[in-house]
C-alpha positions in Angstrom: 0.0 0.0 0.0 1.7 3.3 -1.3 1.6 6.4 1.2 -1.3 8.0 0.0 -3.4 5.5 -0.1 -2.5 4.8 3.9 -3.0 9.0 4.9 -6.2 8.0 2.7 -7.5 5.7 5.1 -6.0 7.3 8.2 -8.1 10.3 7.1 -11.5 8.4 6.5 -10.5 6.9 10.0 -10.3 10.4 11.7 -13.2 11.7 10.1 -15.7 8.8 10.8 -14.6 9.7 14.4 -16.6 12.1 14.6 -19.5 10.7 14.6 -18.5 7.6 16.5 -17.2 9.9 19.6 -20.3 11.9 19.7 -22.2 8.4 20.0 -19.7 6.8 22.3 -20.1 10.2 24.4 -23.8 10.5 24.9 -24.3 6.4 25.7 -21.3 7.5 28.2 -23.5 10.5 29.5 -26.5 8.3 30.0 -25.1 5.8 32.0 -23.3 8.4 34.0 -26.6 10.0 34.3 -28.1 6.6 35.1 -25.4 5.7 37.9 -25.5 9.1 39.3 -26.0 7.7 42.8 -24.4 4.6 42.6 -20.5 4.0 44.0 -17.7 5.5 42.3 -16.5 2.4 41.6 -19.0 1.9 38.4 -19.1 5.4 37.5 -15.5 4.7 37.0 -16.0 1.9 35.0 -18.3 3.1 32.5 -16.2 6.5 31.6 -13.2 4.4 31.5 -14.5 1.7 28.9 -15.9 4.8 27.1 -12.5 6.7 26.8 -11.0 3.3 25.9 -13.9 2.3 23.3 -13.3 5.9 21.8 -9.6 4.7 21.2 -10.4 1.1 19.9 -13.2 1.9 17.6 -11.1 4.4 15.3 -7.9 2.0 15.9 -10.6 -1.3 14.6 -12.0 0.6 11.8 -8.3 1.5 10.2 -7.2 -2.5 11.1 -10.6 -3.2 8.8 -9.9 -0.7 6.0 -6.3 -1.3 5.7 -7.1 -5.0 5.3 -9.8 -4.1 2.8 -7.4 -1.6 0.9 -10.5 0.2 0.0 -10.7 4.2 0.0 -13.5 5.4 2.1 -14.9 1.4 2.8 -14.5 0.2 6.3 -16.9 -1.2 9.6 -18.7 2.8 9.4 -20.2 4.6 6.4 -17.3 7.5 5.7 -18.7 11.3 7.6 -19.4 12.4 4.1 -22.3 9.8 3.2 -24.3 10.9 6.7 -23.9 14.5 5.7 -24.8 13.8 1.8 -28.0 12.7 2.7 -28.4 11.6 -0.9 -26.7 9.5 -3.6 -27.0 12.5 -5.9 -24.7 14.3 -3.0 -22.4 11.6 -1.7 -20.4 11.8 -4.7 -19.6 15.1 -4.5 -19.1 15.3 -0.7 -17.0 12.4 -1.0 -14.8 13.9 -3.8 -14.4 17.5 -1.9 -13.2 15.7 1.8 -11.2 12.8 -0.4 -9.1 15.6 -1.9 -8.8 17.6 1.5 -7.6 14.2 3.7 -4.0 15.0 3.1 -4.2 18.2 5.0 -6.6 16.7 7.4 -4.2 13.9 8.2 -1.2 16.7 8.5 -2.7 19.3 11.0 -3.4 16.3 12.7 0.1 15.0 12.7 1.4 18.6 13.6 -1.3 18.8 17.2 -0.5 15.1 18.0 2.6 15.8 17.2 2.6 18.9 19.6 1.1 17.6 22.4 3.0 13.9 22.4 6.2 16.3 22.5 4.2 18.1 25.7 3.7 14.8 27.4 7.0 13.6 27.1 8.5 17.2 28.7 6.3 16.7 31.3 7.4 13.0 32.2 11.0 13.9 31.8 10.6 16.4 34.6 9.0 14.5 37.0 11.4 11.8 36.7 14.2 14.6 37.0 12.4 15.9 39.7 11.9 12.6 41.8 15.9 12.1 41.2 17.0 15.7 41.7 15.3 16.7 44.7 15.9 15.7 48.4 14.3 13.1 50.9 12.8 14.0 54.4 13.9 11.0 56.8 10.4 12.1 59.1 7.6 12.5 56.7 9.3 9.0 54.7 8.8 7.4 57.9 5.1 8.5 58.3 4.8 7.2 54.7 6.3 3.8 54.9 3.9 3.7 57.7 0.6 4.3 56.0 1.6 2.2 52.7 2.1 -0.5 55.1 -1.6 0.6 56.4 -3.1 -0.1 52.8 -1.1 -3.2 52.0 1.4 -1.6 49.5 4.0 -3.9 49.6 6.5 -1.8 46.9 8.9 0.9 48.3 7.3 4.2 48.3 9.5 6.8 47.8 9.0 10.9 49.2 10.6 13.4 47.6 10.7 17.3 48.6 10.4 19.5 45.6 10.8 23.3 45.5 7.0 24.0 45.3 5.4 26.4 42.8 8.3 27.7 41.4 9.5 24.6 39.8 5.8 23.7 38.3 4.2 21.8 41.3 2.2 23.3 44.0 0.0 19.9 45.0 1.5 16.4 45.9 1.3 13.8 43.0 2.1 10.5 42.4 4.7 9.3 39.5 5.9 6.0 38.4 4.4 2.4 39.1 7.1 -0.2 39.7 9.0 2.3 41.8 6.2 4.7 42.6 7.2 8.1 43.6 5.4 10.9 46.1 6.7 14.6 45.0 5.5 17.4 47.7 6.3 20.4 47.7 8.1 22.4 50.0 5.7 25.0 51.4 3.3 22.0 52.2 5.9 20.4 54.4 6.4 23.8 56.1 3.5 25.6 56.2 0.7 22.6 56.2 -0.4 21.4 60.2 1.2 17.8 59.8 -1.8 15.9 60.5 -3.7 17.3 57.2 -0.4 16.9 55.3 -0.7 13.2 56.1 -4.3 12.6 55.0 -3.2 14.1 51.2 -0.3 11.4 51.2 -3.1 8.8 52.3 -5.0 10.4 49.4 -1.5 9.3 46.6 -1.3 6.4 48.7 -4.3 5.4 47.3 -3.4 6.0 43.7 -0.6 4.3 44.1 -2.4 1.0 45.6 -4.9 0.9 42.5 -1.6 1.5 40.1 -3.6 4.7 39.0 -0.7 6.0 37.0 -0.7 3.9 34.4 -4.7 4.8 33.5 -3.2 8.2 33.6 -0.9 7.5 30.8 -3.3 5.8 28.9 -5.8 8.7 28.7 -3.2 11.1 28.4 -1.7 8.9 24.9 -5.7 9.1 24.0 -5.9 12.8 24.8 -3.0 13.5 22.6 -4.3 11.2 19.3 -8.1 11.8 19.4 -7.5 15.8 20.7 -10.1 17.1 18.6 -13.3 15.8 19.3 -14.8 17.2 22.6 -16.4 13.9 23.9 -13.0 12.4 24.3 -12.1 15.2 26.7 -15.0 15.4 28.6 -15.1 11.5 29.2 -11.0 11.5 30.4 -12.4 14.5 32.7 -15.1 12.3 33.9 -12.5 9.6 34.8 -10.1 11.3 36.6 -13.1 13.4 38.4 -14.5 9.8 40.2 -10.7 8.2 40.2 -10.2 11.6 42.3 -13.4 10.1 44.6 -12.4 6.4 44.6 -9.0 8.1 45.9 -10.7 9.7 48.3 -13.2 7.3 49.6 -9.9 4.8 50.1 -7.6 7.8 52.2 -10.9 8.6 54.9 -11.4 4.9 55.4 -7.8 4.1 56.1 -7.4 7.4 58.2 -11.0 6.7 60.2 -11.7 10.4 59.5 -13.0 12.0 56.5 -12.9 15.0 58.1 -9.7 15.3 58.2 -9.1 14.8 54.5 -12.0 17.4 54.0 -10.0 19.9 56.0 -7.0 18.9 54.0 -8.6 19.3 50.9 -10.1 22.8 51.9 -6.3 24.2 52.5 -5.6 22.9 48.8 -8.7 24.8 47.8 -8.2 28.0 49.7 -4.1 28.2 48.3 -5.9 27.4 44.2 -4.1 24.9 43.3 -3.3 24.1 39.4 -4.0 20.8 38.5 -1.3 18.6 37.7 -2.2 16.2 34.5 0.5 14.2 33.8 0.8 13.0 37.5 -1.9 11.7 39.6 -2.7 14.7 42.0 -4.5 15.0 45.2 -5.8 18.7 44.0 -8.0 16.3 40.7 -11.2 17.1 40.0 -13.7 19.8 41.6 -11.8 20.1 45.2 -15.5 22.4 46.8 -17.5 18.8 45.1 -15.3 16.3 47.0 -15.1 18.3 50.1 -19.0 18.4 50.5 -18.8 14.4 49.3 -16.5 13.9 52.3 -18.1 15.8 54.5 -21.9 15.7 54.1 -22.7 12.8 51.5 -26.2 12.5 50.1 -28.1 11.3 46.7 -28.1 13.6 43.9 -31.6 13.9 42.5 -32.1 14.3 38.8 -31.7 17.0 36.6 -33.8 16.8 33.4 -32.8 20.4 32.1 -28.9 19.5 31.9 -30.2 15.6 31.0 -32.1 17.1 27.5 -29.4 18.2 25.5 -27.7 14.4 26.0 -31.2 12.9 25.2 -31.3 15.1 22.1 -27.7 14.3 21.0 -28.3 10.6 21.3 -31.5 11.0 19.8 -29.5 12.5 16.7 -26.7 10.0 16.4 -28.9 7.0 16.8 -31.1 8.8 13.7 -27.9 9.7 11.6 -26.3 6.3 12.2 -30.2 4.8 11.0 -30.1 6.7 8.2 -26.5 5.9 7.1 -27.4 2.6 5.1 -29.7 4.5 3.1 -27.1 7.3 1.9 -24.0 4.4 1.7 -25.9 1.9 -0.6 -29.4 0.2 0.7 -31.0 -1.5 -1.9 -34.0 1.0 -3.3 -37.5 -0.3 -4.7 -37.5 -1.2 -8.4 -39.0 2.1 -9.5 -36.6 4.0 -7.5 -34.0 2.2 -8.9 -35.2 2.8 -12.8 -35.7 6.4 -11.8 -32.0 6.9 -10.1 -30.2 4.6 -13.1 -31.9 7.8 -15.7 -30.8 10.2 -13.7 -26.9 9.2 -12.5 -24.4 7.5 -14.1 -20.6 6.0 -13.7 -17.7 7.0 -14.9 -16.2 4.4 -17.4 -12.6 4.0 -19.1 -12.2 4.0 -22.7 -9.1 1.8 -22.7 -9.4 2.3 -26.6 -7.9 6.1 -25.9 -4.6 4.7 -24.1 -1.8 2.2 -25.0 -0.8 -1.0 -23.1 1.0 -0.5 -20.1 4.5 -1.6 -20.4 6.1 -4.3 -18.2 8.5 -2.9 -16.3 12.4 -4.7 -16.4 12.8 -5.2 -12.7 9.5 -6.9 -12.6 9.6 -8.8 -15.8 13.0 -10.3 -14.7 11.7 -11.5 -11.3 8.3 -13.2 -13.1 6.4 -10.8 -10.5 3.0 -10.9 -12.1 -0.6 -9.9 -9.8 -3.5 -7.6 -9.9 -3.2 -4.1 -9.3 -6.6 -1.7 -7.9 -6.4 1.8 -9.0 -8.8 4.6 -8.1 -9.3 7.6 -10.5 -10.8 11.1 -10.4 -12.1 11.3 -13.2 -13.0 15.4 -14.2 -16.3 16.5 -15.9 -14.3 16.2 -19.6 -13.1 12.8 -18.9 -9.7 13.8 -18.0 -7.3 12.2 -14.6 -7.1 14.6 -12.2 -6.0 12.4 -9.9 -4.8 8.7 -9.5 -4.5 6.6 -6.1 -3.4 3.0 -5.9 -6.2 1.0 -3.9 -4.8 -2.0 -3.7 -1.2 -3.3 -4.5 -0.6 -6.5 -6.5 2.6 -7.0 -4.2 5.3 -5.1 -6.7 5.3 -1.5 -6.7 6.8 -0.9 -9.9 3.9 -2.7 -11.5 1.8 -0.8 -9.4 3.5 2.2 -10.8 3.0 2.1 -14.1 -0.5 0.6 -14.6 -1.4 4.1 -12.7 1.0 6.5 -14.9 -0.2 4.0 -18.1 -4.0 4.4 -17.1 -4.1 7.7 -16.2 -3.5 8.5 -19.8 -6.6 7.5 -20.9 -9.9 9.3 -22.0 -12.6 8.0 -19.9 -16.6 8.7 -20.1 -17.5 11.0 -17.2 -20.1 10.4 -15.3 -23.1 12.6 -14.9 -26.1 13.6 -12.6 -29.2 14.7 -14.0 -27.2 14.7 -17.5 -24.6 16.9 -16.4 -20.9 15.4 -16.4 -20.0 15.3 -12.6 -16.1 14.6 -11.1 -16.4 10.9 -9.5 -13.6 7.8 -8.4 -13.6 5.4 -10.6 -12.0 1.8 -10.0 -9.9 0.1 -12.5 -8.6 -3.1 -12.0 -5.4 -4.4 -13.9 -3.9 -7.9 -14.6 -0.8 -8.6 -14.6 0.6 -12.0 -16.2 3.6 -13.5 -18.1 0.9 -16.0 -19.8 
């Protein structure tokens, strides 16, 4: 498969995203909506398959395509069929966003690109930090004595960092096989030490469900699937009840939610930034998990911010039923007579265009095979552009079936009578027979 033909795919991949986030989002918001008052535990569970399924639908439907080396085909109809609305339209939606993929595929490159180079920054200075920085021999006591409270069996390692002058101003937790706590500075000094010690019960907790390595994972899906708002709000949703799982584990190894709540409110009054790349005790909405702590009680149901997810869902669900129809369902037999009048294909006059040559390197290595090529054919019959769909295994004779093709006149195809740009697949045979 040449490179075009694989930023080809890529692109349909990224595009059909779009639609398959907004789905994956609103089923995520319902159950969330559904679970409202059940433990964290399962709210947990649901936004985390979600922000997973959003990274291994896209991943699945480019395994498919690739396999099917077929522009456009794949497990979902392609984003321009569901906006067509019509087989009349598809054609010509599908030739504009066909001929935009490339720069589709690059600005996506250049964010991902961006924000991978962001992640890995951040990474490199925690680990710099967590080697750099100094031990305290008294608060690493007090934590060898609560990890041994929660069963942690791995060293736990306390580092005291320079606070918000070096980029952290909250303690978080880094690294799984050797996990490390970084704390700042002015916590150590200017936090009353029995608060101090119910936020490192909080990252003990993290560090006992081997919550860093989730965070990588939806930070590696953050960075690929950046631009579709759903995947955002779902990794939001996760950290917000990992932040209460956290929590719920700290007050019932301490015996005192209260004390984390008072903790929590220090955190709160100093405004914290929120450390992403680390799991931090300042995650989530710190006034929402102090009241959780504090005063816990059901949360009743609210239909005006529940209507817009009803109506998204309701609109997916009706896009997605509608897909089949715009992407090829069979039509009744006087539908179909009245569509065959009115569109037609674009066909090669091979009549117009000479035999492709066999190329040397191929004929002397007997490579024979079937190439599939893809056309744009233009409204007066002309190439105006030529992809290779499917390889016959040796790319010069993939080569020059295309450049051999694309010399030739075809018929274009029309809409209504009027000539209309459209793909058109050719297939060629190659044999020594």
């Amino acid at each position: 498969m040449t490179l075009q033909a694989l930023v080809s795919q890529l692109g349909w991949v990224l595009l059909d995203f779009v639609w398959q986030g907004a789905l994956i989002g609103c089923e995520t918001a319902l159950l969330l909506l559904a679970l409202r008052n059940a433990r964290a535990e399962a709210r947990y569970l649901v936004a985390g398959s979600g922000l997973l399924l959003c990274l291994l639908w896209p991943a699945a439907t480019l395994v498919l395509r690739l396999a099917q080396g077929a522009d456009g085909g794949g497990a979902a109809p392609p984003l321009g069929q569901l906006l067509a609305g019509g087989a009349l339209q598809a054609d010509s939606w599908l030739d504009t966003l066909q001929g935009k993929l490339s720069w589709v595929v690059g600005a996506w490159a250049c964010c991902a690109a961006a924000l991978a180079l962001r992640m890995v920054l951040g990474l490199l200075w925690i680990e710099r930090a967590a080697r750099r920085e100094g031990g305290n021999p008294q608060w690493q006591a007090r934590l060898d004595t609560l990890a041994r409270g929660f069963g942690i069996a791995r060293a736990v390692r306390l580092r005291i960092v320079g606070g918000p002058v070096d980029g952290l101003a909250s303690p978080v937790t880094a690294g799984w096989w050797k996990p490390v706590v970084l704390v700042p500075a002015a916590l150590v000094s200017g936090m009353p030490p029995h608060l101090l010690e119910a936020l490192l019960a909080h990252e003990l907790a993290h560090v006992r469900r081997c919550d860093y390595l989730v965070n990588l994972l939806q930070s590696v899906i953050e960075t690929l699937l950046f631009y579709h708002p759903a995947v955002w709000w779902i990794s939001h949703r996760v950290r917000v009840e990992r932040e209460h799982i956290a929590d719920d584990l700290a007050a019932r190894q301490l015996g005192e939610p209260r004390r984390l709540a008072l903790a929590l409110s220090e955190l709160e009054k100093l405004q914290f930034a929120n450390a992403q790349l680390a799991v931090a005790a300042n995650g989530g909405d710190l006034v929402a998990r102090i009241k959780r702590l504090v005063r816990p009680d059901t949360q009743a149901l609210d239909w005006k911010a529940a209507l817009p997810v009803l109506g998204l869902a309701a609109a997916c669900i009706a896009g997605c039923a509608q897909a089949p129809l715009a992407s090829g369902t069979t039509p009744a037999p006087h539908e179909a007579v009245a569509h065959e009048a009115e569109v037609t294909r674009a066909l090669a006059r091979f009549d117009t265009c000479a035999k492709p040559l066999y190329p040397a390197d191929a004929l002397a290595s007997k490579a024979t095979g079937t190439v599939t090529l893809r056309f744009l054919i233009d409204t007066d019959g002309s190439v105006a552009d030529a992809v290779v769909q499917r390889s016959s295994g040796t790319p010069s004779l993939d080569e020059a079936a295309r450049v051999a093709i694309a010399k030739c006149r075809f018929t274009p195809a029309t809409a209504r009578g009027k000539p209309q740009r459209a793909w058109v697949p050719v297939q060629y045979v190659w044999s020594l027979a």
